[in-house]
C-alpha positions as CSV (number, residue, x, y, z in Angstrom):
1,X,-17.8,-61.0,-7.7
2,X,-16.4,-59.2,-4.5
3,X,-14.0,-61.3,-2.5
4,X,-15.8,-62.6,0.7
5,X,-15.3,-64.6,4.1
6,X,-17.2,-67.6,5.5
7,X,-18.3,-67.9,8.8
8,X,-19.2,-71.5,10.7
9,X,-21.0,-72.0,13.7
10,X,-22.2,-74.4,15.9
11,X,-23.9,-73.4,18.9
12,X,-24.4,-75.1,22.7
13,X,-27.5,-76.9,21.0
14,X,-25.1,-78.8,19.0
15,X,-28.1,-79.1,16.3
16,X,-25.7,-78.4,13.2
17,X,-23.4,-76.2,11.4
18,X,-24.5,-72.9,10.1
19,X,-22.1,-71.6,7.6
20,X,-22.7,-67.9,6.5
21,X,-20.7,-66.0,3.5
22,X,-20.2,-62.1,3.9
23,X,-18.6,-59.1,2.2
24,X,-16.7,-57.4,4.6
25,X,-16.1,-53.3,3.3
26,X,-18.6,-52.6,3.7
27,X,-20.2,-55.7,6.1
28,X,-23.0,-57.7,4.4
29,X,-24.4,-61.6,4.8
30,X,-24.1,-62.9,1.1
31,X,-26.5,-65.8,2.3
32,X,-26.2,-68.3,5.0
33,X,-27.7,-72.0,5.6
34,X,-28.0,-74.2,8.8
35,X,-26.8,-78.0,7.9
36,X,-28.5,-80.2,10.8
37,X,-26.0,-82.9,12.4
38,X,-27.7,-86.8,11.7
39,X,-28.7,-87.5,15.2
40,X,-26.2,-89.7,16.5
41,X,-23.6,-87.2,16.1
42,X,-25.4,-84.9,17.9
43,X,-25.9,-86.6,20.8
44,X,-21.8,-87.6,20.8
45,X,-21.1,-83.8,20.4
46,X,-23.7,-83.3,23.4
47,X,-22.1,-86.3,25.6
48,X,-18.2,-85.4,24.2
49,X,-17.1,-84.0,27.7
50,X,-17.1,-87.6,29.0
51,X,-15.4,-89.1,25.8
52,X,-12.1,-90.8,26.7
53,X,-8.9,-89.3,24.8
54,X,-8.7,-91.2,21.7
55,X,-12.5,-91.0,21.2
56,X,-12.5,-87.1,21.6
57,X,-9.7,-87.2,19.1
58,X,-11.3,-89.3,16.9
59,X,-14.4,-86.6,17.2
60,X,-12.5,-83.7,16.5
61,X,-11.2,-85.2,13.3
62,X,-14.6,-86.7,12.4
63,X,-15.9,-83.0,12.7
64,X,-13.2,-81.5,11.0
65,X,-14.1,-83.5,7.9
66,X,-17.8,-83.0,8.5
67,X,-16.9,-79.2,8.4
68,X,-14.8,-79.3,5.1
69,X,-17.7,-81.5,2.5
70,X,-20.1,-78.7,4.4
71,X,-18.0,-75.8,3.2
72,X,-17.6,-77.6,0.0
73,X,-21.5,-78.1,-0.7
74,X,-22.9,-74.6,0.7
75,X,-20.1,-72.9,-2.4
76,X,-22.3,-74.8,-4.9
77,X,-25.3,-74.3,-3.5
78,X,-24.5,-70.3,-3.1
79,X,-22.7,-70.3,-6.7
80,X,-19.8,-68.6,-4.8
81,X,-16.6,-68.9,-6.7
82,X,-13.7,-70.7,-5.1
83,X,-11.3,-67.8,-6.4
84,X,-12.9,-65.1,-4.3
85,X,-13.0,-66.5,-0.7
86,X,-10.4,-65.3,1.2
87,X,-10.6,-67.1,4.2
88,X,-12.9,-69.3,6.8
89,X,-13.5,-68.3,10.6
90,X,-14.7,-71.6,12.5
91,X,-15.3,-71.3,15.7
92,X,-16.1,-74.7,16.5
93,X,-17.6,-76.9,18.4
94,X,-17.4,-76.5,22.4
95,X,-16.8,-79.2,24.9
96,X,-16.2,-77.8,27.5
97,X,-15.5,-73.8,28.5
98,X,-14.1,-73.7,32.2
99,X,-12.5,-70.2,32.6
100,X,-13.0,-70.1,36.3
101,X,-11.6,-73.9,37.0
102,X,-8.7,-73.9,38.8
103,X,-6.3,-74.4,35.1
104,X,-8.6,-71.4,33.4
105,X,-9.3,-73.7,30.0
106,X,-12.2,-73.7,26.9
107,X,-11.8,-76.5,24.3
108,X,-13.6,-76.4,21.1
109,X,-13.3,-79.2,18.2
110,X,-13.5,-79.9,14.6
111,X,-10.5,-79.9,13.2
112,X,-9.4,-77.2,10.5
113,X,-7.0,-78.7,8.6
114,X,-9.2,-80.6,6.3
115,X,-10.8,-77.4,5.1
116,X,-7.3,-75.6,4.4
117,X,-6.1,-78.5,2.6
118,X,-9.3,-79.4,0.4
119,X,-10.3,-75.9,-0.7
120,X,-6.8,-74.4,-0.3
121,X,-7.7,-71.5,1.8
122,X,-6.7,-70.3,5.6
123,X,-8.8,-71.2,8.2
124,X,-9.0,-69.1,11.4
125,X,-10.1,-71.4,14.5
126,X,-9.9,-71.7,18.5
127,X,-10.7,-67.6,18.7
128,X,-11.1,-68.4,23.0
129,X,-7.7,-69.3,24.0
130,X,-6.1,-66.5,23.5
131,X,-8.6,-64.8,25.6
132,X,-8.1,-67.1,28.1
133,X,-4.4,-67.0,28.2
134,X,-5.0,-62.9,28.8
135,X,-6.9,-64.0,31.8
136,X,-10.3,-63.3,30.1
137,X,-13.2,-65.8,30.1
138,X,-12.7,-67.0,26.6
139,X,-16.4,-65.5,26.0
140,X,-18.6,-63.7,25.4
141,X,-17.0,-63.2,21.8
142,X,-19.8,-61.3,20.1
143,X,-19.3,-58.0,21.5
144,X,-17.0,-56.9,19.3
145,X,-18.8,-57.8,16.0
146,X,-22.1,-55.6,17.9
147,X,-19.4,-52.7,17.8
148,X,-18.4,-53.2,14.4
149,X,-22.2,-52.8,13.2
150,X,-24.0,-51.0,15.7
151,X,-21.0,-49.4,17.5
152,X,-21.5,-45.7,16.2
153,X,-25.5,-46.1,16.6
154,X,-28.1,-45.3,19.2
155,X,-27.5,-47.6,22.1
156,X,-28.2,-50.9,21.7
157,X,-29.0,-54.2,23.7
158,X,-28.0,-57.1,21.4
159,X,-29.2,-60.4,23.3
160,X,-28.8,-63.8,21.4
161,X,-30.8,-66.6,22.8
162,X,-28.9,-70.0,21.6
163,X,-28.6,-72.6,24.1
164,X,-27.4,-69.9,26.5
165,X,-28.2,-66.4,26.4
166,X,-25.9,-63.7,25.8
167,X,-26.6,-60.2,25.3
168,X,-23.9,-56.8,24.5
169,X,-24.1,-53.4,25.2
170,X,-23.1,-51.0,22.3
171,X,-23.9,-47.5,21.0
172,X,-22.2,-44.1,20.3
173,X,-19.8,-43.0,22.8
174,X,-20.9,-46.3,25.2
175,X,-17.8,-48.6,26.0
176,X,-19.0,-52.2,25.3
177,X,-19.3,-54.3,27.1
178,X,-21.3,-57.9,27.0
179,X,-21.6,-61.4,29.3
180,X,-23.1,-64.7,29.1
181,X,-26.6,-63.9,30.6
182,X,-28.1,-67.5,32.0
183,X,-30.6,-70.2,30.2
184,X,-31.2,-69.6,26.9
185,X,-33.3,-72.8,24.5
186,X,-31.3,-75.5,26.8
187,X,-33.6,-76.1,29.3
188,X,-36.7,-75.1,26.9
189,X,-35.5,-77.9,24.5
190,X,-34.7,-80.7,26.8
191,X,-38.6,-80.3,28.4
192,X,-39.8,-80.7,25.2
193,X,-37.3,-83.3,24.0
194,X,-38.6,-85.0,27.1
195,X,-41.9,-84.5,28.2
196,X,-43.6,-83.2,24.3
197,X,-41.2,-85.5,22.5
198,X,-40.7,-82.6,19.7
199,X,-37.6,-81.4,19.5
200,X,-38.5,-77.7,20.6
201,X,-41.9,-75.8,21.7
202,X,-42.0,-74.4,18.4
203,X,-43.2,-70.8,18.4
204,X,-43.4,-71.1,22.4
205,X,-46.6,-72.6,21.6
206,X,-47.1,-75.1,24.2
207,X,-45.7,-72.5,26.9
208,X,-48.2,-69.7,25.7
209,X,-51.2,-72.6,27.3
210,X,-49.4,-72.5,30.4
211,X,-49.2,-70.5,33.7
212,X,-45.5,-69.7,34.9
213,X,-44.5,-70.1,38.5
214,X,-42.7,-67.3,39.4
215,X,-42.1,-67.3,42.6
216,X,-40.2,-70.5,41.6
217,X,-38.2,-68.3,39.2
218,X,-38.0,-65.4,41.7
219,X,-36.1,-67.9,43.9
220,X,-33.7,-69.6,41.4
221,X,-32.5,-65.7,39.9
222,X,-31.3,-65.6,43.9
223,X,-28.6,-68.1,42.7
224,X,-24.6,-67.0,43.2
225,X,-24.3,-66.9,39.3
226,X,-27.0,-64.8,38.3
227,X,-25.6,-62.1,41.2
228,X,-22.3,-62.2,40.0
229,X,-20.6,-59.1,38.5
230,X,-19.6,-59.4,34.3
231,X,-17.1,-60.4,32.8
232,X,-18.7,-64.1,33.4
233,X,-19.6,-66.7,31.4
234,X,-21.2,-70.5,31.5
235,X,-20.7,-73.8,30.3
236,X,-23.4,-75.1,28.1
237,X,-23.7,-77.4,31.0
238,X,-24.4,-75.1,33.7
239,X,-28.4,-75.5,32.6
240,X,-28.4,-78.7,31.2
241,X,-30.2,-82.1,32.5
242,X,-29.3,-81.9,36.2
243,X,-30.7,-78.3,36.3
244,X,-34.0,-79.6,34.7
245,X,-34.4,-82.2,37.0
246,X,-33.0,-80.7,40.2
247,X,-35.1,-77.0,40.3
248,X,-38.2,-78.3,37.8
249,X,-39.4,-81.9,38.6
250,X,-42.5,-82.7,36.3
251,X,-44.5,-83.1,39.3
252,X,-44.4,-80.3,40.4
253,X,-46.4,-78.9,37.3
254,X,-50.2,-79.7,36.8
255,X,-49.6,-79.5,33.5
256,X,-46.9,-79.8,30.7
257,X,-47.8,-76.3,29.5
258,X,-47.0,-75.1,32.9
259,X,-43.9,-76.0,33.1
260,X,-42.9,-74.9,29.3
261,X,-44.0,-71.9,30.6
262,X,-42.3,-71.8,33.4
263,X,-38.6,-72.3,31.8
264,X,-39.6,-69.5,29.0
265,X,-40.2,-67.0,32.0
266,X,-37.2,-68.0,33.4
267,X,-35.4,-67.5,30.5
268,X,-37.1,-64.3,29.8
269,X,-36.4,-63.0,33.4
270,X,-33.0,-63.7,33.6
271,X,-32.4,-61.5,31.2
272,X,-34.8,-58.9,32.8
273,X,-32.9,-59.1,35.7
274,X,-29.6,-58.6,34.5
275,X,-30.7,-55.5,32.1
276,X,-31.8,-54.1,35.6
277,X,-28.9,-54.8,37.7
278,X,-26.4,-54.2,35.1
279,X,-27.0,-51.8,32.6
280,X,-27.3,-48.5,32.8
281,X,-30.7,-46.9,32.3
282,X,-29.7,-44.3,30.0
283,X,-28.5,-46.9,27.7
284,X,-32.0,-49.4,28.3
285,X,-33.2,-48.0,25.0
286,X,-33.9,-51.3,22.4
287,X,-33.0,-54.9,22.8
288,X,-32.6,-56.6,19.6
289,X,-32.3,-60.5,19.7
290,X,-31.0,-63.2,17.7
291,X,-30.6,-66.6,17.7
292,X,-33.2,-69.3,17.6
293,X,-34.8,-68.2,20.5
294,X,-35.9,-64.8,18.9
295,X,-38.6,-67.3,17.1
296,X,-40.3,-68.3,19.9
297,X,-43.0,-65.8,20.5
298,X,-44.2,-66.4,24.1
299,X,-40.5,-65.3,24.8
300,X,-40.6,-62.2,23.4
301,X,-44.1,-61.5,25.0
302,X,-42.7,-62.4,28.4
303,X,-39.6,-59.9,27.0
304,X,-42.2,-57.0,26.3
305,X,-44.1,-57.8,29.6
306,X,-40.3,-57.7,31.4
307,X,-39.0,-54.5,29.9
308,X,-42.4,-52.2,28.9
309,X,-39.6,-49.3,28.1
310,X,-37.6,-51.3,25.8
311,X,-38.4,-51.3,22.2
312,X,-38.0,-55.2,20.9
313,X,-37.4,-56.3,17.8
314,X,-34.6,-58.9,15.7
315,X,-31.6,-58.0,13.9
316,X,-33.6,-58.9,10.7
317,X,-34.5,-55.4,11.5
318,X,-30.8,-54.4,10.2
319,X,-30.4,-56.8,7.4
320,X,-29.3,-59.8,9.3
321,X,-30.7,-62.6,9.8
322,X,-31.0,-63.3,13.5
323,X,-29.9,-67.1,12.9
324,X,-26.7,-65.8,10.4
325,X,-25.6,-63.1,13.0
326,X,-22.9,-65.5,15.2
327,X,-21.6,-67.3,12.0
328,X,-21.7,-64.0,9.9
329,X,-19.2,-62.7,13.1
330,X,-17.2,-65.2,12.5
331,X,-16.4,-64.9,9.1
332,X,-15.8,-61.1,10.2
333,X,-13.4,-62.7,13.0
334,X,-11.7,-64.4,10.4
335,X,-11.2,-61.7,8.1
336,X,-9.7,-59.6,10.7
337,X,-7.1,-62.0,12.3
338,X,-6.1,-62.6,8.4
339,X,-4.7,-59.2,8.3
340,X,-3.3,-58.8,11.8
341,X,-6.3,-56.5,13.2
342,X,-8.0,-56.4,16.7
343,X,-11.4,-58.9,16.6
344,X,-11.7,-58.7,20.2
345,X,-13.5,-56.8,22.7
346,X,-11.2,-57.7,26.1
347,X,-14.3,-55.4,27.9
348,X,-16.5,-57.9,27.4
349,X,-14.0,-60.9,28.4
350,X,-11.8,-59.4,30.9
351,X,-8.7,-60.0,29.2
352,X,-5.6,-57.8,29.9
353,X,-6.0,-56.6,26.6
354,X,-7.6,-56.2,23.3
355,X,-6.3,-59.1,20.9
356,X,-5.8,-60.8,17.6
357,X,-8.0,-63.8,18.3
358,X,-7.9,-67.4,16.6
359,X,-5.2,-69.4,14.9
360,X,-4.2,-69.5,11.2
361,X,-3.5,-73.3,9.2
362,X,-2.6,-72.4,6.0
């Protein structure tokens, strides 16, 4: 067999680990699988910001381990030899991403050293920081993997709907570039969590019954963050619960459905609004998503009814699976800072400069 890399993710969601193998030269997912978290450690990861020291220690470490029986259990599942993995890229879990507080800082848990010491391979982790200490934004990250594949292609809009949405801009002779968008499933979830008791509106089918205010939406794209210029990027906070509750109160909604729909246009339209404002239209060609949002179908008809010129489709489109793509970039990430090359797009950031991103333990 080849030599590969493995790539772990966990996203804003904080719903599991998704841990993706790939051959590098030339690129190419092996296979992938999400592991869900139990649900008590799911909310802990989704409440850590408020954790006291020794219990956000004790998290990181608990993760850490979580991380390296993972690893250990997708090899055998995958039949993937020991002998030919070369290293792991974890990015993480975030906590907390602040890169315009006062002390620019990102923090992302689950320790590494369990995996280098049980499978006796490098680890790559905590890819922000460095950005950060370049006086970037610690994210978006993904730009630089959408170079790598699409980079020498037709232009390209790569948008990945995860808790937040993200989207890069790549194509022959196009500089990348790529920021942190708005809402993404957060708010989409939590309604359902909430108010439909199922953990998402699976397929968007409880948002396709409703009827979307948009005026409401209209008035809430007004906000200062939406406006902003890129580089910029969000918190998984910055639409969390006090969003929700603050701009879309139940009541306000004559029905459920209504205000499913309502979040999914807002979702949708934020990233309307900033393909409009901030790329150009010569390069408003195709917009491919990813992520778990790519599945939910009323958002991708409020997409198409968005952006009529764009074509639409998934990065299964290009042989990746739109819920391998961030972990398959990380294993890329990995791979990369192994041999002392560039995995970083500073465009997309801000940073001073293009980097080697991510720490080794050996």
């Amino acid at each position: 067999m080849t030599k590969y890399a493995l790539g772990l993710m966990s996203g804003t969601s904080a719903d599991g680990l998704t841990v993706c193998a790939a051959g590098v030269r030339p690129f190419r997912v092996i296979g992938f699988k999400n592991y869900p978290y139990p649900a008590p450690l799911q909310q802990k990861l989704l409440t850590a910001y408020s954790l006291r020291a020794a219990e956000l220690s004790a998290l990181h470490f608990e993760l850490g381990r979580l991380y390296a029986k993972t690893v250990q259990k997708f090899l055998k599942e995958f039949h993937l030899p020991l002998q030919d993995l070369v290293v792991i890229g974890s990015h993480g879990q975030t906590i907390y991403h602040g890169p315009r507080d006062k002390e620019p800082n990102t923090l992302q848990i689950g320790e590494p050293s369990f995996m280098a010491a049980q499978l006796g391979r490098p680890v790559v982790s905590d890819f922000r920081s460095m950005d950060i200490a370049l006086g970037g934004e610690g994210a978006p990250l993904i730009p630089f993997f959408d170079e790598y594949i699409w980079g020498q292609k037709q232009p390209k809009i790569l948008l990945n709907v995860g808790g937040i949405s993200n989207f890069s801009v790549v194509g022959k002779n196009v500089e990348t570039f790529g920021f942190d968008v708005g809402p993404g499933n957060t708010l989409m979830d939590l309604a359902a969590q909430q108010f439909l008791h199922r953990p998402f509106d699976k397929n968007g089918q409880t948002a396709a019954k409703g009827r979307p205010d948009k005026p409401l939406v209209s008035r809430l794209l007004k906000q200062k963050y939406f406006l902003q210029q890129p580089p910029k990027s969000l918190d998984k906070n910055a639409f969390g619960q006090s969003y929700l509750q603050k701009h879309f109160p139940l009541q306000r909604f004559a029905h459920k459905a209504d205000l499913l729909a309502t979040l999914t246009w807002f979702t949708a339209a934020a990233v309307a609004q900033a393909v409009e404002h901030f790329v150009p239209r010569s390069l408003q060609k195709e917009l491919v998503v990813s992520g778990g949002g790519c599945y939910n179908r009323t958002l991708l008809a409020y997409l198409k009814e968005l952006l009529p010129h764009l074509k639409i489709t998934t990065t299964l489109a290009y042989g990746i699976d739109p819920q391998a793509k961030e972990s398959a970039a990380f294993a890329l990430f990995g791979w990369l800072a192994l041999r002392k090359q560039i995995n970083h797009c500073a465009r997309a950031t801000g940073a001073a400069r293009n980097a080697i991103l991510g720490k080794i333990t050996l």
